[in-house]
Structure formats: C-alpha cells, structure tokens
N, C-alpha and C positions, 0 to 999 in steps of 0.2 A: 357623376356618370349615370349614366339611364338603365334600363336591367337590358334592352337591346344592347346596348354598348359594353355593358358587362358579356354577356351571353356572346357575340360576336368574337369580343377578346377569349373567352374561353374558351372556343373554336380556334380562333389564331394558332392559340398556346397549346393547343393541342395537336394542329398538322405539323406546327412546327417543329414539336419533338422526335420528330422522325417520320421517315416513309413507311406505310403501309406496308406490313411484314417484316419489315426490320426488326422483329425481335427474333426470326427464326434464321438471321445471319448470323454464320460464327464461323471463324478464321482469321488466322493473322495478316496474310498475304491478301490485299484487296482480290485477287483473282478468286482464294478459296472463300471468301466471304458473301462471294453475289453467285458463288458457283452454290454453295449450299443454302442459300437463299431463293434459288431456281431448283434447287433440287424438293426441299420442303415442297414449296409453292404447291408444285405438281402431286407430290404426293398428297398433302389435303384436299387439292381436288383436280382428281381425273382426269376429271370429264372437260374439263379447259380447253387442250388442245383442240378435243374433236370440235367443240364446240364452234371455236375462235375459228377455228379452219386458217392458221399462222399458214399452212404453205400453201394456200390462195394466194398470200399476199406478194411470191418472189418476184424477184425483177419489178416489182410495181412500185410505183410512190406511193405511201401510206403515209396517212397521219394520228399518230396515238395520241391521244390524249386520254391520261393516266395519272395516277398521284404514287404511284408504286416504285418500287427501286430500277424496275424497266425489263425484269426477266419478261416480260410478254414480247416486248419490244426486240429483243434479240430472238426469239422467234421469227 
C-alpha cells in the first residue's frame, strides 16, 4: 500500500468513528442524546446561530451539507 493510500485510509477510519461532536452526546433515550448534543454545540459556540442566520432558512428548501450529527439542520 502507498503512504497516499495509507494516509487516505486513515482519514476513512477516522470519519468513520463517528460524527463530529459526538463525543459531547449523552443520554439514554435517543431524543436526550442529540437533544444534549444541541445543547453543548451551542454552548461552545455562540456565535453560530447569529452567524448561520437558521431563521433565514424557514419555509425554504435548503440543502446542508454537513458531517455533524445534524443539530444545525434542525435549525
């Protein structure tokens, strides 16, 4: 194997072990689990919402493209 093809898989292995934030979910009930995965999110950082301007987006078709567990998404 090539050091690209190494380096590529190591990448792989790496998105694949989870979504981006997922270590700050915890809960039993899949609801409490993305609900405090949304809750963290925000608290690290702020300034998100304003930023992202989420209630631009209502009533509209949006398309996210994202690697995250999707709290911007329900936004």
């Amino acid at each position: 194997m090539s050091d690209n093809d190494s380096l590529k898989s190591e990448v792989r292995d790496f998105w694949d072990s989870g979504s981006c934030g997922e270590i700050y979910a915890e809960g039993l009930a899949d609801l409490d689990y993305y609900k405090e995965h949304s809750k963290v999110r925000y608290e690290l950082e702020p300034y998100l919402c304003d930023f992202a301007k989420f209630n631009e987006g209502l009533d509209k078709d949006v398309l996210e493209i994202g690697v995250g567990m999707g709290a911007d998404h329900l936004e």
